[in-house]
N, C-alpha and C positions, 0 to 999 in steps of 0.2 A: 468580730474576733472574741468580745465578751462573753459573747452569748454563746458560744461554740465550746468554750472554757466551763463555763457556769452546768450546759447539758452535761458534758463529758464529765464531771464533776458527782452529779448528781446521777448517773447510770455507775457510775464508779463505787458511791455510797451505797447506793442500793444494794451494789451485787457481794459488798465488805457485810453489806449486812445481813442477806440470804445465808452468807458462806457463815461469819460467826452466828448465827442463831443456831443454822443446821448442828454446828457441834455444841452448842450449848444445851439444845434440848436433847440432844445423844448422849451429853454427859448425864444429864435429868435423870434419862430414863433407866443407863446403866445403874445410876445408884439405887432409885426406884426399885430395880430389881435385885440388887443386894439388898435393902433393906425387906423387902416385900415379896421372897419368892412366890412365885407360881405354884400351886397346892400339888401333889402329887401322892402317892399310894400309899408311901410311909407313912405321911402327915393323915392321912384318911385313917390308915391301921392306929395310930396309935391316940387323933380322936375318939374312934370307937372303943380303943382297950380303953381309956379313960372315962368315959362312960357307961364302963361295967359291961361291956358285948366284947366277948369274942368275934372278930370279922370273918368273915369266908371268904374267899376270893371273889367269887360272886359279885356280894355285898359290896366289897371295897372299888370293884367294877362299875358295879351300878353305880354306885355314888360318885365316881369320877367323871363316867357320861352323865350323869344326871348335871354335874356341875360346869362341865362342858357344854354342855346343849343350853345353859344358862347365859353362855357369855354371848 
């Protein structure tokens, strides 16, 4: 009877902890991406006006596959 207590217990633990980790690293990651957006077109135009270039569409294209085909 202990030992039927003790497993049930311990697959019980287990799946408390699957379930909190799963939201724990969901919450991570959300903030992760508030802190740390994902680069996109703007952020590319306005690296390069910052760097003294005018962007082309082109350019600001290229440079977001280029940095895609990176990840």
């Amino acid at each position: 009877m202990g030992l039927g207590w003790a497993i049930a217990a311990i697959i019980v633990a287990l799946i408390a902890g699957l379930v909190l980790g799963f939201f724990l690293s969901q919450r991570y990651f959300k903030k992760y991406l508030r802190e740390n957006p994902p680069v996109n077109e703007a952020m590319i135009r306005a690296m390069m006006t910052q760097m003294g270039r005018k962007p082309s569409e082109k350019q600001v294209r290229q440079v977001l596959s280029s940095m895609n085909a990176a990840k």
